[in-house]
LONU-189302 format. One line per 5 residues: their letters; for each residue y, x, z of N, C-alpha, C. Coordinates in pm, whole numbers, always signed. Last residue first. Layout:
A> Y:X:Z:Y:X:Z:Y:X:Z; ... .
//
This chain:
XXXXX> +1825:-220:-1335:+1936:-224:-1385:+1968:-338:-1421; +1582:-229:-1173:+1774:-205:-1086:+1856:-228:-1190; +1411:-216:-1260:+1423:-299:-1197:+1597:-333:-1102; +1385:+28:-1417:+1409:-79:-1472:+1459:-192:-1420; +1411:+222:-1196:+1547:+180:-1276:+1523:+77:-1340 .
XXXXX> +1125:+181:-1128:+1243:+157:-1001:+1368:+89:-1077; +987:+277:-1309:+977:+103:-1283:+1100:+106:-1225; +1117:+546:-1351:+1092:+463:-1479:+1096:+300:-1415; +1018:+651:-1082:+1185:+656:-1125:+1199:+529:-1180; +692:+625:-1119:+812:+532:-1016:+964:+502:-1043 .
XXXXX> +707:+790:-1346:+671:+671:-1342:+775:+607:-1258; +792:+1025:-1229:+857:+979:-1323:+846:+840:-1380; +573:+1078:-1056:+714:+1062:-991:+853:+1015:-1081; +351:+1106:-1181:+360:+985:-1089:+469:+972:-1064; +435:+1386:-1332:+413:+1246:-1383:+402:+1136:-1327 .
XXXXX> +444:+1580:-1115:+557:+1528:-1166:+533:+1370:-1215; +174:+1531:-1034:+255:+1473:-959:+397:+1440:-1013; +70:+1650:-1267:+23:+1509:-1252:+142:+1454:-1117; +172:+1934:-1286:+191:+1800:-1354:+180:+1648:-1354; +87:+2010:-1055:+244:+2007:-1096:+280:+1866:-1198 .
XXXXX> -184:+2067:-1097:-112:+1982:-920:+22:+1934:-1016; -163:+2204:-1337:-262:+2052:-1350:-206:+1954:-1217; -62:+2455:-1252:+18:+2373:-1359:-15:+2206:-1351; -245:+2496:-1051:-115:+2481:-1052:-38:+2428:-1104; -504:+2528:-1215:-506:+2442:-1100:-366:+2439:-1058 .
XXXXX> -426:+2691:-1428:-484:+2556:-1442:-463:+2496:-1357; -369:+2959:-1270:-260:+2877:-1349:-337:+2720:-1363; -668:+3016:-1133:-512:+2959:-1064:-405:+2868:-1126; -798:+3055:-1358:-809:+2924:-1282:-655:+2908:-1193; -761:+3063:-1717:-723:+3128:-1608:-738:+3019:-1478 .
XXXXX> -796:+2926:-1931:-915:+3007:-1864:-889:+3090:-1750; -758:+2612:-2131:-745:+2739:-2032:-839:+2804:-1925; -884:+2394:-2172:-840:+2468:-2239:-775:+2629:-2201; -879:+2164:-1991:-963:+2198:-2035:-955:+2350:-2136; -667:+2182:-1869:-756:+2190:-1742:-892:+2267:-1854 .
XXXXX> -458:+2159:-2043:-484:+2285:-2004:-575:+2307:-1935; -469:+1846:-2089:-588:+1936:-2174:-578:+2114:-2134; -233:+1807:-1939:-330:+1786:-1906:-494:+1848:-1956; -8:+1782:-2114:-64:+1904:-2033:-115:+1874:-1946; -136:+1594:-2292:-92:+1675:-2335:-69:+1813:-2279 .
XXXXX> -39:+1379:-2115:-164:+1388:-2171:-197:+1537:-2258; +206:+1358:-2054:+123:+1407:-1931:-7:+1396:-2010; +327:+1305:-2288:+377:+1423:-2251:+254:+1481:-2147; +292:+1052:-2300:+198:+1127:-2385:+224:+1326:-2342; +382:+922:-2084:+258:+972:-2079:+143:+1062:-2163 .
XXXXX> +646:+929:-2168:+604:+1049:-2055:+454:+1034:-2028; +631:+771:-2372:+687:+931:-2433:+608:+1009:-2259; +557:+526:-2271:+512:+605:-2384:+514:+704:-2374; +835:+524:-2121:+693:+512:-2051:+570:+619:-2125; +1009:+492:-2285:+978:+611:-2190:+867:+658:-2135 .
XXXXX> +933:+273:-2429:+924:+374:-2476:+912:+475:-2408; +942:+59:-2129:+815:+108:-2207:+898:+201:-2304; +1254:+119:-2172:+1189:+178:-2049:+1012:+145:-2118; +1339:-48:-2374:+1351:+161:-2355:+1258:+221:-2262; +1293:-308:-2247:+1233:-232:-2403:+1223:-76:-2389 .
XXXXX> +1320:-368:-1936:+1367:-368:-2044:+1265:-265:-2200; +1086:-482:-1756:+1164:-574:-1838:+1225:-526:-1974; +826:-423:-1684:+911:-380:-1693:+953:-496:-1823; +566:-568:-1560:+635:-482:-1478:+749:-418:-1465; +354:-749:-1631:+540:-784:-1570:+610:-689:-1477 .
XXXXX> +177:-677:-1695:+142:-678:-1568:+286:-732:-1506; +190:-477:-1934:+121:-631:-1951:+93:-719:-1831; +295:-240:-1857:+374:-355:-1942:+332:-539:-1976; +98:-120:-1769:+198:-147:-1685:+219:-264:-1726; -93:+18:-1982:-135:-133:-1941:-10:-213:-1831 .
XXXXX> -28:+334:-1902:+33:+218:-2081:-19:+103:-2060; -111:+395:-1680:+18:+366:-1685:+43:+274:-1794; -382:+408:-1738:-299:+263:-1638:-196:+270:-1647; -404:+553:-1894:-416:+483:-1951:-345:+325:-1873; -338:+828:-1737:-271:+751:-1873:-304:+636:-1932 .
XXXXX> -624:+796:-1549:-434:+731:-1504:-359:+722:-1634; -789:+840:-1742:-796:+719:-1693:-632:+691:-1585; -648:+1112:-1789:-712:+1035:-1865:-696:+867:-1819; -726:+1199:-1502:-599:+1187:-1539:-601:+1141:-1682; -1013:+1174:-1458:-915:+1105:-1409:-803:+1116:-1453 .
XXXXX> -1084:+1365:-1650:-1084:+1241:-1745:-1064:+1155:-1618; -1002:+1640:-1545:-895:+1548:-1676:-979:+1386:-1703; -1172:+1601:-1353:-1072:+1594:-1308:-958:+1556:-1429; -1415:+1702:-1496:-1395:+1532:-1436:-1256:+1482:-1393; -1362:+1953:-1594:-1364:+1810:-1671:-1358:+1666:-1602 .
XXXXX> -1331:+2071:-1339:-1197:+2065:-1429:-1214:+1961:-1520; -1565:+2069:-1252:-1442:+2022:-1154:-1358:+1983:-1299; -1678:+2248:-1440:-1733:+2071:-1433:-1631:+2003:-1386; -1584:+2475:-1416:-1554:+2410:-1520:-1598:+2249:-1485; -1684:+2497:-1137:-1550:+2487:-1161:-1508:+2412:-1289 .
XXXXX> -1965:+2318:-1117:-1916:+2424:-1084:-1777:+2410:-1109; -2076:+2104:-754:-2035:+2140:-948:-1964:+2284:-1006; -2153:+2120:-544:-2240:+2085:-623:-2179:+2049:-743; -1944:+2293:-409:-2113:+2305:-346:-2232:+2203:-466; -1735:+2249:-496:-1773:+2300:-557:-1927:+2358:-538 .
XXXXX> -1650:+2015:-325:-1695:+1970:-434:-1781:+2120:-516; -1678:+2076:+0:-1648:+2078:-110:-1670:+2051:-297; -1730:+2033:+353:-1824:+1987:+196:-1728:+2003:+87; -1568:+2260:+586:-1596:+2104:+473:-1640:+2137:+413; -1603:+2502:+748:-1734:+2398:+728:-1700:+2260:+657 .
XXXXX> -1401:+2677:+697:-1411:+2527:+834:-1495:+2443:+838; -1491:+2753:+487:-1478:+2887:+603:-1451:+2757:+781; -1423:+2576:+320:-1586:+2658:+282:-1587:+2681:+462; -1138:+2614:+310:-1213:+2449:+348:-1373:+2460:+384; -1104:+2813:+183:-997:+2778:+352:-1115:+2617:+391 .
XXXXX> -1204:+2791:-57:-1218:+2916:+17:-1221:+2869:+182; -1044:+2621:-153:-1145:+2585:-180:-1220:+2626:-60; -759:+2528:-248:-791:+2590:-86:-933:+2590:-21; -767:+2437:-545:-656:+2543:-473:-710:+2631:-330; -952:+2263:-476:-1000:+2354:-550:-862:+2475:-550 .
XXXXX> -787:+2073:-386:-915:+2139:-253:-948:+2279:-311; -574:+2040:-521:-573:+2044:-399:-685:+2120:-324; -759:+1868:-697:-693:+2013:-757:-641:+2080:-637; -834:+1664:-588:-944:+1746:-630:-879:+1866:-644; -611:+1524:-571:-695:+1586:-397:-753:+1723:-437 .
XXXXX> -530:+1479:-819:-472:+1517:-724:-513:+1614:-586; -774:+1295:-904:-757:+1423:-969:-632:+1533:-823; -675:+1020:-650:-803:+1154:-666:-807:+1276:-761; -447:+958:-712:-458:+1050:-536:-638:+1105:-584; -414:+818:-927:-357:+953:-892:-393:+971:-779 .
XXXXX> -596:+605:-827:-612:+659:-974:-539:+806:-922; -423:+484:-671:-500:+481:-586:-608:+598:-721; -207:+404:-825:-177:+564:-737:-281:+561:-666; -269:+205:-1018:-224:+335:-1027:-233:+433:-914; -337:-6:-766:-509:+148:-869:-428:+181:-907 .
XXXXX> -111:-29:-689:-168:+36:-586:-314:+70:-680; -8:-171:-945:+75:-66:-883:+0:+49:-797; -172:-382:-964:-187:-315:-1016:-75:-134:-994; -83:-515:-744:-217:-455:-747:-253:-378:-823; +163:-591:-777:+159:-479:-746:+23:-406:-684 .
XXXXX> +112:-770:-1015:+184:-665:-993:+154:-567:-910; -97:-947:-910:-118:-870:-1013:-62:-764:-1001; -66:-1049:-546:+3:-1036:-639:-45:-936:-789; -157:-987:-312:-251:-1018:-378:-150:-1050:-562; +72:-997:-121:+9:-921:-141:-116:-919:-284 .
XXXXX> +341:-1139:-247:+191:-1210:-226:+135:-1060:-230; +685:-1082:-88:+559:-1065:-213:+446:-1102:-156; +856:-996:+133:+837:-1127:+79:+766:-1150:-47; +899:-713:+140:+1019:-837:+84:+1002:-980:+36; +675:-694:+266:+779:-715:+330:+900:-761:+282 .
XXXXX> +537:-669:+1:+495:-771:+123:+656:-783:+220; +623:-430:-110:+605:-564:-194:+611:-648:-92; +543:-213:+136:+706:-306:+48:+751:-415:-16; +310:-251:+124:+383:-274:+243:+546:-346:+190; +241:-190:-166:+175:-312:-98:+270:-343:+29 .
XXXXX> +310:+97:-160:+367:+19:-210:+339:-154:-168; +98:+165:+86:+260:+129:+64:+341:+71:+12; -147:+180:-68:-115:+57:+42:+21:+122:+76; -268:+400:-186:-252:+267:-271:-152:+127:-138; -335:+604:+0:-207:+613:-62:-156:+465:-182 .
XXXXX> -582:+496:+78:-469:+499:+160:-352:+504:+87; -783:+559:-124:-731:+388:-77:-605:+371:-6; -877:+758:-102:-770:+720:-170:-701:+554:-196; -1148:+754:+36:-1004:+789:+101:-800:+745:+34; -1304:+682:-191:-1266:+610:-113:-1115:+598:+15 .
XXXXX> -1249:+995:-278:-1257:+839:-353:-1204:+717:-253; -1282:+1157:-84:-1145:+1152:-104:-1124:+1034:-187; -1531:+1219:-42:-1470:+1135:+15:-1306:+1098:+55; -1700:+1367:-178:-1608:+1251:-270:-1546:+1201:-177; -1826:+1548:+17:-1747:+1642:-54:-1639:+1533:-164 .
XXXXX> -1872:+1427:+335:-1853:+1430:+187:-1789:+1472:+107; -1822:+1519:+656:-1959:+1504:+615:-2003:+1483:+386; -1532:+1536:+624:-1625:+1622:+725:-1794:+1598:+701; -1436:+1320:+573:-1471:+1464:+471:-1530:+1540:+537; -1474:+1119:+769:-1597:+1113:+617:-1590:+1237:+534 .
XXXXX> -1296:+1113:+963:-1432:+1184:+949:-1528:+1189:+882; -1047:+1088:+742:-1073:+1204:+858:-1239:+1250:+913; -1142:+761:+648:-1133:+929:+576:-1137:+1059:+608; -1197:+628:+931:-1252:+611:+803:-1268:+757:+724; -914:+670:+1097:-1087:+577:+1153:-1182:+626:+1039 .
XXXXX> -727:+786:+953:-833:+819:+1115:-928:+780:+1088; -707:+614:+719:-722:+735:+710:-790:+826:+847; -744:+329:+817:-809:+381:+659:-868:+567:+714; -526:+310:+993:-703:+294:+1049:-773:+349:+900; -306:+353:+839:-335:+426:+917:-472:+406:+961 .
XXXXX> -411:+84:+658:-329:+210:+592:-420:+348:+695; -376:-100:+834:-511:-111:+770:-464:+55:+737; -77:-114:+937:-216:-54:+997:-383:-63:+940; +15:-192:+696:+37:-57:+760:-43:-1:+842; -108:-449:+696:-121:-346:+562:-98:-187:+613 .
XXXXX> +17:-549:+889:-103:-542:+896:-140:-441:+816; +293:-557:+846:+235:-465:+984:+70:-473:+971; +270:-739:+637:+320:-582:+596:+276:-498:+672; +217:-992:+750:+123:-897:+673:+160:-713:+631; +414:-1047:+927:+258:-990:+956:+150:-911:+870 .
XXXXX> +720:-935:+856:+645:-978:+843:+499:-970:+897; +995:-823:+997:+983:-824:+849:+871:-961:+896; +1039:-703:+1225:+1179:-693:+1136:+1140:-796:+1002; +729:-733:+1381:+946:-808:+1418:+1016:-868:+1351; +640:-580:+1239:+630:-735:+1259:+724:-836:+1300 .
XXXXX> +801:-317:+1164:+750:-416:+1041:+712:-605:+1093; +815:-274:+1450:+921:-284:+1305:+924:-397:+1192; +585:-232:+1524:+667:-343:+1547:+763:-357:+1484; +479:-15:+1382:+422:-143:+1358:+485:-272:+1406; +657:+234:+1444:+642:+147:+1294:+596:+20:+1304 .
XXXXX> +573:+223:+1739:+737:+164:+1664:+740:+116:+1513; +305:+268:+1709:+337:+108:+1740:+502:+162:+1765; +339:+518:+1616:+244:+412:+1527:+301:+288:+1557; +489:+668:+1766:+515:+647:+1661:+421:+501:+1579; +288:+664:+2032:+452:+592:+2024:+472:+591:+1879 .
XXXXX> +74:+781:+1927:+63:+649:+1967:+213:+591:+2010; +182:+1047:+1879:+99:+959:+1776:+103:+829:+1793; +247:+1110:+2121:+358:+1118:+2016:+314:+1019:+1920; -22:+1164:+2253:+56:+1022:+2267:+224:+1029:+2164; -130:+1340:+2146:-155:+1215:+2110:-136:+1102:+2128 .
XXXXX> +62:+1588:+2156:+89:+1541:+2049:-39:+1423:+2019; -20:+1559:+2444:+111:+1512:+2409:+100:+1519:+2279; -269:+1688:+2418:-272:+1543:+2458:-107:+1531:+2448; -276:+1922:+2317:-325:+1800:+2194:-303:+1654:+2250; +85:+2063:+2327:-66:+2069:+2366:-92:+1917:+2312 .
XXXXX> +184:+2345:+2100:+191:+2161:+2137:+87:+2114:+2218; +166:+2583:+2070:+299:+2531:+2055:+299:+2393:+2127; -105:+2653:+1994:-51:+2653:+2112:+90:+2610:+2142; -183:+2672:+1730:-124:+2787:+1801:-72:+2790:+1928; -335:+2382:+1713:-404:+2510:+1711:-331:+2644:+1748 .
XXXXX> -40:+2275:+1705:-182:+2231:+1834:-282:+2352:+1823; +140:+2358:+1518:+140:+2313:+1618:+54:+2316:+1747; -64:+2537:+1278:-6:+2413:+1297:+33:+2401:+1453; -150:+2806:+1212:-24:+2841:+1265:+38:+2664:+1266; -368:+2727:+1040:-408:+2749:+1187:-281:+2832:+1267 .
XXXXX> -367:+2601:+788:-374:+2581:+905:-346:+2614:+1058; -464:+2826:+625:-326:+2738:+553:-252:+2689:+689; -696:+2978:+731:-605:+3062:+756:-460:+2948:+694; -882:+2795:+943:-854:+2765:+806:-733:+2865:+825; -979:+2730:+1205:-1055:+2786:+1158:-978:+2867:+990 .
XXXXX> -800:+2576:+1310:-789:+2697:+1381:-869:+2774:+1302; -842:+2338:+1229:-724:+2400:+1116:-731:+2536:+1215; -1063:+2246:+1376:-1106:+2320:+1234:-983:+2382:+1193; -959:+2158:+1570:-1073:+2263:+1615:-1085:+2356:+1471; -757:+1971:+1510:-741:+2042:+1563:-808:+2210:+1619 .
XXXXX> -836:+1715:+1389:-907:+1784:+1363:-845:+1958:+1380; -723:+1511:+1517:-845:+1468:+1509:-898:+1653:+1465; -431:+1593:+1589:-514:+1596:+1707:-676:+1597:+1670; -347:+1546:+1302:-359:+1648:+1393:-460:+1718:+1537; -425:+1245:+1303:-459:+1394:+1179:-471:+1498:+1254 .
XXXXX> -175:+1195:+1462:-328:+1138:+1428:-416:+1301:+1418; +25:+1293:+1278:-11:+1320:+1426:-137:+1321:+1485; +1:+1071:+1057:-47:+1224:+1031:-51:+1338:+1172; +20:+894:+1219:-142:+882:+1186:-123:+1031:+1100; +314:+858:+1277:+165:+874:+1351:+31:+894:+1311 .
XXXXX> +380:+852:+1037:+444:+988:+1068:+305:+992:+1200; +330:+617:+915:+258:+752:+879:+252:+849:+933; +511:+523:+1090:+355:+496:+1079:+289:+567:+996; +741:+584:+1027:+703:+585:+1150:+579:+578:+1163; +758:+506:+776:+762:+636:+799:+714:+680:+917 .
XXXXX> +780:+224:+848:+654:+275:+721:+631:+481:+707; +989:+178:+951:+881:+120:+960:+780:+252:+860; +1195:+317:+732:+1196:+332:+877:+1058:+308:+1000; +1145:+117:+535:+1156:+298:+496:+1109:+326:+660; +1226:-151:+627:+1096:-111:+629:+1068:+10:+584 .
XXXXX> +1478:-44:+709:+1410:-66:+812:+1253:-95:+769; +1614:-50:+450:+1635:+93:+529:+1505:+10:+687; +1615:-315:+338:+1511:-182:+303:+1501:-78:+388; +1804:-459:+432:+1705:-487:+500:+1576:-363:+440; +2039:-427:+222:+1989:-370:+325:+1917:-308:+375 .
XXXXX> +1843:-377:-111:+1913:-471:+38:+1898:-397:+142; +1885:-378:-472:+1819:-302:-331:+1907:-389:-189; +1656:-545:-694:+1788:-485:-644:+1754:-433:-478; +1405:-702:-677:+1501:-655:-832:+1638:-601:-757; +1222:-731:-526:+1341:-766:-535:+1419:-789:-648 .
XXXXX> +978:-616:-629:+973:-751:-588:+1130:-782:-543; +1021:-364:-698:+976:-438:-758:+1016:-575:-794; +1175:-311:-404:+1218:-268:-557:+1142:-415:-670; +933:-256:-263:+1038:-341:-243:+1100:-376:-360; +780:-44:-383:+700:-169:-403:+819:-290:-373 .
XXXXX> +951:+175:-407:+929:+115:-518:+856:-65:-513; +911:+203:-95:+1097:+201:-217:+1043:+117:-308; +627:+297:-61:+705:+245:-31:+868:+125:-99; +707:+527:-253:+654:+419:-312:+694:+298:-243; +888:+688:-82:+891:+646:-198:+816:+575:-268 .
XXXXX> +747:+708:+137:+814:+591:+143:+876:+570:+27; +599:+913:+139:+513:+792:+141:+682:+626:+74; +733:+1113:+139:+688:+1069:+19:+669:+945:+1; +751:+1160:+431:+849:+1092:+369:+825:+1067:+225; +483:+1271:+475:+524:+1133:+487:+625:+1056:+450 .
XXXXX> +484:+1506:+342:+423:+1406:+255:+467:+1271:+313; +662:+1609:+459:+708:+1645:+318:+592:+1508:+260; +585:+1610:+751:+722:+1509:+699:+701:+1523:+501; +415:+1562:+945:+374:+1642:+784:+481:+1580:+702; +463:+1560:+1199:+454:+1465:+1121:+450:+1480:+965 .
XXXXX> +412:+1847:+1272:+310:+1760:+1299:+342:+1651:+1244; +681:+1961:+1165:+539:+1950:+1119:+428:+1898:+1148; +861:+1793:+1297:+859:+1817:+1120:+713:+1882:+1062; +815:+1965:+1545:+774:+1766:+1507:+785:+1714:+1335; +865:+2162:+1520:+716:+2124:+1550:+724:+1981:+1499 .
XXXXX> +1093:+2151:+1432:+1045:+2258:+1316:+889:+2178:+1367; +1255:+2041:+1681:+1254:+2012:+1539:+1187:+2087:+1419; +1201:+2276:+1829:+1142:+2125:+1856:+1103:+2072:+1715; +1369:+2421:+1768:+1215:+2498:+1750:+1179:+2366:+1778; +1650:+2300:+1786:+1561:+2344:+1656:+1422:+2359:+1628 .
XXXXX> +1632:+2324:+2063:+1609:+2208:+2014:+1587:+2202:+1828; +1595:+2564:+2092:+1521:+2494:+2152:+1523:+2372:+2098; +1873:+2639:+2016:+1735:+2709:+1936:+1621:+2692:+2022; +2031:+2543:+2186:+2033:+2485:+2081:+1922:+2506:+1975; +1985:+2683:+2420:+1958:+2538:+2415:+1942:+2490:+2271 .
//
């Protein structure tokens, strides 16, 4: 019984792609944060909200493209393609999770937050899921998705969506989710060729990948050092930090350009840029807490 209810727990941890969805809610965190200046309660229920609704639309995910991760050797031990899950229960899993997040949020919180959440999830089904299937950029536009959490948080504690702040919060990470993807695809370039996606490398070559891809991370150092003019951080140390960790991410960042080994590049370049978004967030979060 009990290694039944584990093997449960291993499928549903992965059809809800927990490692990224619970990410999600770290920004999430941050956009509350912001707009509070301290932490409440009432946070653990839009975390709760906002996980729930990712956790469906990466279910979503699942079911939508179920034919191809059979194709993709990263893939094709997921849930639904090995037979573990069949596709019509993991699409109504999808559709209970979505509308518990979404009543959460309208209930517990607000309209706009439940709206933002479901713009979020319709972004990525409706919109991004079947646009890579036909565009090798369609992670540009796709990257719209990861910009709308923080937005959920801001909103639900009672923030103007439309707020400077945390518009400017959502082109930061709407800025990091594309070098990001790119280094991502160009990791599983091979696995993506062999399922029939459009890849970028069908019309650049690697080195090209690698230059466009530093002068997004380029253009994210630069949004980070404009934070400060956006009321973002109060105390003094924290811009120096700021400073110091972007010059740090600028810095190994030129390995994209400068190195010749591709694996290491494309590893070190994932590593870094994510560390660096994640030091950011820390950076606003504490300012705002202390």
């Amino acid at each position: 019984m009990m290694i039944k209810v584990i093997e449960l727990m291993k499928i549903l941890l992965e059809l809800t792609k927990f490692k990224i969805t619970s990410f999600v809610t770290v920004t999430t965190f941050l956009g509350y944060v912001l707009f509070t200046n301290e932490l409440r309660i009432d946070l653990i229920g839009v975390l709760i909200g906002v996980l729930l609704l990712s956790s469906g639309s990466a279910i979503f995910n699942h079911y939508q493209e179920r034919k191809f991760d059979a194709l993709m050797k990263r893939t094709m031990r997921r849930p639904i393609p090995s037979g573990r899950v069949k596709a019509n229960v993991a699409f109504l899993l999808g559709v209970l999770f979505s509308i518990g997040g979404f009543l959460i949020l309208l209930i517990g919180y607000n309209l706009s937050s439940a709206l933002l959440g479901s713009l979020a999830l319709f972004w990525y089904n409706g919109v991004y899921t079947p646009l890579k299937r036909k565009f090798a950029l369609a992670v540009v536009p796709g990257s719209l998705i990861g910009s709308i959490p923080p937005m959920i948080g801001w909103t639900a504690a009672g923030g103007d969506p439309f707020d400077s702040s945390i518009l400017m919060i959502a082109f930061f990470l709407f800025i990091w989710q594309i070098p990001h993807f790119w280094l991502l695809m160009l990791f599983f370039d091979e696995d993506y060729k062999t399922a029939g996606y459009p890849t970028l490398t069908q019309y650049f070559s690697k080195e090209q990948i690698f230059r466009l891809t530093f002068i997004w991370m380029i253009a994210l150092s630069v949004a980070s050092l404009i934070m400060p003019l956006f009321n973002l951080i109060q105390h003094p140390f924290i811009n120096y930090a700021l400073l110091l960790t972007t010059i740090w991410f600028i810095w190994n960042s030129t390995k994209l350009i400068k190195q010749n080994e591709e694996s290491i590049v494309v590893i070190s370049g994932f590593r870094t840029i994510n560390t660096f978004m994640l030091l950011i967030v820390f950076q606003l979060s504490i300012d705002k807490l202390l």
